[in-house]
MISE-776609 format. One record per residue (C-alpha): x, z, y; residue in three letters. Coordinates in steps of 0.5 Angstrom, whole numbers, padded with zeros to 4 digits, always signed. Layout:
REM residues N
XZYala
...
//
This chain:
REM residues 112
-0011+0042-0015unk
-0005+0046-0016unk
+0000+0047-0009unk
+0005+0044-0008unk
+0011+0047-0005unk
+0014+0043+0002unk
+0019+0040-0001unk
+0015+0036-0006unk
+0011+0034+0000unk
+0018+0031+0003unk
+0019+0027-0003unk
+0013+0022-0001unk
+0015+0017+0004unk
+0008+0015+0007unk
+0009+0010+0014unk
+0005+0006+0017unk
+0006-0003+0016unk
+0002-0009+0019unk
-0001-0013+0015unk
+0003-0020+0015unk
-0003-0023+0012unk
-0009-0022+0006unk
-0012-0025+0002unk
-0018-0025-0003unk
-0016-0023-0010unk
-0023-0025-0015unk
-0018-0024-0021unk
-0018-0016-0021unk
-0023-0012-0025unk
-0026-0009-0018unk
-0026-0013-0012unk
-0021-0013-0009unk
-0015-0016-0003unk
-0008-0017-0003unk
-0004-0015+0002unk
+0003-0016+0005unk
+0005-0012+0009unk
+0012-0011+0014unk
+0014-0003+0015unk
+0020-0005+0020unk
+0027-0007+0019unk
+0028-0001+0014unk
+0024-0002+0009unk
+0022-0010+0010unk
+0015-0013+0007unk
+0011-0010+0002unk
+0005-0012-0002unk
-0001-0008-0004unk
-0008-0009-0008unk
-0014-0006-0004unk
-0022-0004-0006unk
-0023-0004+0001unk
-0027-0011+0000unk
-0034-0007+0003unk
-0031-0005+0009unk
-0025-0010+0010unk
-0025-0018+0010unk
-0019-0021+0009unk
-0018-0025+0016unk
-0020-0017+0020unk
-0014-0015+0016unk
-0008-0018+0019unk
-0005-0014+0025unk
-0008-0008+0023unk
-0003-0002+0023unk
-0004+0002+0016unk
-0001+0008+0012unk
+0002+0007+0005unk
+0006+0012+0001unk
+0012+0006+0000unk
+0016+0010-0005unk
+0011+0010-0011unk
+0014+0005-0017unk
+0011-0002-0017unk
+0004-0002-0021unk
+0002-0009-0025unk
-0004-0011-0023unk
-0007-0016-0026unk
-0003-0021-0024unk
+0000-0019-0019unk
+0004-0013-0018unk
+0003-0007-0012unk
+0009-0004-0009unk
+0006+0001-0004unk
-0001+0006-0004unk
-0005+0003+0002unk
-0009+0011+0004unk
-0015+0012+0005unk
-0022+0016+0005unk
-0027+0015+0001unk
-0035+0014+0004unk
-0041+0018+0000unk
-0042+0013-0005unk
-0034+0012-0006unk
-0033+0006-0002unk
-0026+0007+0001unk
-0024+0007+0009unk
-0017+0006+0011unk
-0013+0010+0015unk
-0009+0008+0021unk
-0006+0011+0028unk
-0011+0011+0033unk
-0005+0009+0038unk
+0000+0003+0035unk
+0006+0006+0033unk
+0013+0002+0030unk
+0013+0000+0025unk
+0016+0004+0018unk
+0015+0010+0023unk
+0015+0016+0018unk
+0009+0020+0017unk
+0010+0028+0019unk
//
């Protein structure tokens, strides 16, 4: 990969967001789950589509604190459209882990 310079870094605005609320998404080509997701009265409620469905049930996920770049254009997927990338890390076989503070923070707090 090439290096980006510190500027470029800033330009991508990662927060933390609860999900509100999650919920199956069989329609997706890959399994996935929809989440919807407040990052405070900043940026409001957000949706997302995630391939965390060998980690995450639906149900686990409301009240988790999660990181997501918030100021990446929407994406259509399937029918649904994604408005912010929920972060994680990928397990050995490519499955992902999300990303989230070990402490609860506010929500729509900016990542330094």
């Amino acid at each position: 990969m090439a290096d980006i310079s510190f500027d470029d870094f800033l330009n991508v605005d990662i927060r933390v967001g609860e999900v509100l609320r999650a919920e199956p998404y069989p329609e997706a080509r890959k399994p996935a789950i929809k989440l919807w997701i407040s990052f405070g009265p900043e940026i409001g409620e957000k949706k997302s589509s995630a391939q965390i469905t060998k980690y995450y049930k639906p149900e686990m996920l409301v009240g988790r604190q999660v990181i997501a770049v918030v100021n990446f254009s929407p994406r259509q997927i399937g029918k649904f459209m994604s408005e912010v990338l929920v972060l994680g890390l990928s397990d050995p076989d490519g499955e992902i882990i999300l990303i989230s503070p070990d402490v609860r923070v506010e929500n729509g707090e900016k990542m330094h």
